[in-house]
C-alpha positions as CSV (number, residue, x, y, z in Angstrom):
1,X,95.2,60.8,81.2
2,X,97.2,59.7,83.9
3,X,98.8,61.5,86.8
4,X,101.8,59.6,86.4
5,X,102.3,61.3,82.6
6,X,102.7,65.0,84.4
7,X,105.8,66.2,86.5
8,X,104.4,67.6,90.3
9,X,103.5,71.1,90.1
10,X,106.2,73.4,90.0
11,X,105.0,75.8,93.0
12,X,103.8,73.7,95.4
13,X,104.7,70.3,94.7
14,X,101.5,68.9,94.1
15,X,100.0,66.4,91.8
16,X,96.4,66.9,92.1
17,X,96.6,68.2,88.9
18,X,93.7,68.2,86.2
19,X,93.4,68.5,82.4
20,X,91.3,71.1,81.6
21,X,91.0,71.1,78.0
22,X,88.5,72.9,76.2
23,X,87.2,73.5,72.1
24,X,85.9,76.6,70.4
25,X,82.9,76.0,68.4
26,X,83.6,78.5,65.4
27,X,85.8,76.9,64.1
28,X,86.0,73.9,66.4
29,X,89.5,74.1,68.0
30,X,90.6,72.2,70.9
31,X,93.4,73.8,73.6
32,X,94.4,71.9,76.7
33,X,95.5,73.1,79.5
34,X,96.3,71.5,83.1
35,X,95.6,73.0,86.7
36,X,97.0,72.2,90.3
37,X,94.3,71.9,92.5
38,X,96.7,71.8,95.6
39,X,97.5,75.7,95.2
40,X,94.8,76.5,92.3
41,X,97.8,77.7,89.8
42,X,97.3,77.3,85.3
43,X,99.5,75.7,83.9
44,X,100.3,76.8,80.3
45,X,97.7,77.2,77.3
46,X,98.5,74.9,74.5
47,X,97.8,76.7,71.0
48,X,94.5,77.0,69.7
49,X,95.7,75.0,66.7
50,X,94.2,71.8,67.2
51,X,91.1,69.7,65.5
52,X,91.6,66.5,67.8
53,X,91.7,67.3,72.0
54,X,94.1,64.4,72.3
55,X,96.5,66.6,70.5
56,X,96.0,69.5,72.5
57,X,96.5,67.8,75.7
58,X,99.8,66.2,74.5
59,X,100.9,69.9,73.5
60,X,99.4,70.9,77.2
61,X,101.3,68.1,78.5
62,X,105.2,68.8,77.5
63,X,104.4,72.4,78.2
64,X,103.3,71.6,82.1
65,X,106.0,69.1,82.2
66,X,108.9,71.7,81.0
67,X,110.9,72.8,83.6
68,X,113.6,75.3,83.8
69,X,117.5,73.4,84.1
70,X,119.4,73.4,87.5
71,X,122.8,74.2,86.9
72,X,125.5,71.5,87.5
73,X,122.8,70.2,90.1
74,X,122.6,73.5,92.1
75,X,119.4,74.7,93.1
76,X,118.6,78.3,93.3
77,X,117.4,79.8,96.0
78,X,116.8,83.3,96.9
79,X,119.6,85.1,99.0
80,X,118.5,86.4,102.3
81,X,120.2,89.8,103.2
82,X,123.1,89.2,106.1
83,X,123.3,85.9,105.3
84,X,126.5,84.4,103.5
85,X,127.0,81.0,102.0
């Protein structure tokens, strides 16, 4: 897998990310999964659905790589009390 395939971490913008994907032997499942080693954060658990780890990671992949919209290019950020925009 390359790094290029996942979107920066969504906390702290980093992208020494890793696929941590895993099977379960009875039955033999795959899930992936994907972690940010810059601040140590999981990314989402693909389903435990899987017979090939290729297909879990792909599944791990679009989950890591959605992100929540921005509206009409607007970023949200929190309001600090006292302060007016």
């Amino acid at each position: 897998m390359s790094a290029v395939d996942l979107l920066p971490c969504p906390f702290c913008g980093g992208t020494n990310i890793t696929d941590e994907s895993y099977w379960i032997a009875s039955p033999v499942e795959w899930f992936g999964k994907f972690k940010c080693n810059d601040c140590d954060t999981d990314g989402p658990l693909s389903e435990f659905k899987y017979d090939d780890r290729a297909e879990a990671v792909a599944d791990a992949r679009a989950m890591w790589n959605r992100r929540a919209p921005v509206s009409a290019g607007k970023v949200n950020h929190p309001v600090e009390k006292g302060v007016e925009s």
